[in-house]
C-alpha positions, -999 to 999 in steps of 0.1 A, spaced: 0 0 0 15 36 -9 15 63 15 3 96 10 31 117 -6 36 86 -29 1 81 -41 -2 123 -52 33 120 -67 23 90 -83 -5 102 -107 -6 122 -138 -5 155 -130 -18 169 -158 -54 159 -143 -50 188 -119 -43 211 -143 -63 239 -126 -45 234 -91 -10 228 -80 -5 191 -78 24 193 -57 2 208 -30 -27 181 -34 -33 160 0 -47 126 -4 -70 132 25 -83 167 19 -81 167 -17 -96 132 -15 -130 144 -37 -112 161 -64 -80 130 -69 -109 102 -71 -129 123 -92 -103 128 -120 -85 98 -117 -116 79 -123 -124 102 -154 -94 107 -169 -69 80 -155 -63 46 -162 -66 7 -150 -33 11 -134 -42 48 -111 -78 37 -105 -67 1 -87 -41 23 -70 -68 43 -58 -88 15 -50 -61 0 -27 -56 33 -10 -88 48 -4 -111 16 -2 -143 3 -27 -162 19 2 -146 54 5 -146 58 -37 -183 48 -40 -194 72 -12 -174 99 -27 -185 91 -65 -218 91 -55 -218 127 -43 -201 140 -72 -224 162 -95 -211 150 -128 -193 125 -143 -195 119 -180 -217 85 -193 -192 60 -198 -176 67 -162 -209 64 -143 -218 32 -162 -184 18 -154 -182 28 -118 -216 12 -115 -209 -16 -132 -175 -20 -111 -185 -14 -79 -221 -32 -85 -237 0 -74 -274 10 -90 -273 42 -112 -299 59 -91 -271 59 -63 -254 88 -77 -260 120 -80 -255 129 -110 -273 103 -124 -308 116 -108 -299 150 -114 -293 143 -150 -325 125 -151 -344 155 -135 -332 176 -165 -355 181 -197 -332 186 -229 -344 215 -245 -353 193 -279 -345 158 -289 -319 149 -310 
């Protein structure tokens, strides 16, 4: 299991391109790494992840996220056998009328 320092330094940081990776900390910035990594990393950074911060820890936090893009919520549900209508971007996307059909 990596500590702390090792699992920031670890990923890419061109995920946090709007903040200073170097200043990241796994437990405070805990939202915003699981977040990313699981939209924009890869096999590799999300089992690193999954080692570090637990199945329970990720799906709590994923589920309070307001948006994740439709292929990442249908493989986080589908990895974590967690319902769609568990996350919150899934209901609130649901609650949303598109203006017209397409």
């Amino acid at each position: 299991m990596k500590t702390q320092p090792d699992i920031v330094k670890s990923l890419n940081p061109t995920y946090f391109w709007d903040v200073n990776a170097g200043n990241l900390d796994a437990q405070k910035s805990k939202r915003l790494i699981i977040e990313r990594v699981f939209s924009l990393g890869n096999l590799e950074e999300i089992r690193m992840l999954i080692d570090f911060y637990g199945e329970k820890q990720i799906v709590d936090t994923l589920c309070k996220v307001n948006y994740l893009d439709p292929k990442t919520l249908n493989f986080v549900s589908k990895l974590f056998k967690t319902p769609l209508e568990k996350f919150k971007c899934y209901t609130k996307a649901q609650l949303t009328q598109p203006l017209w059909n397409s």
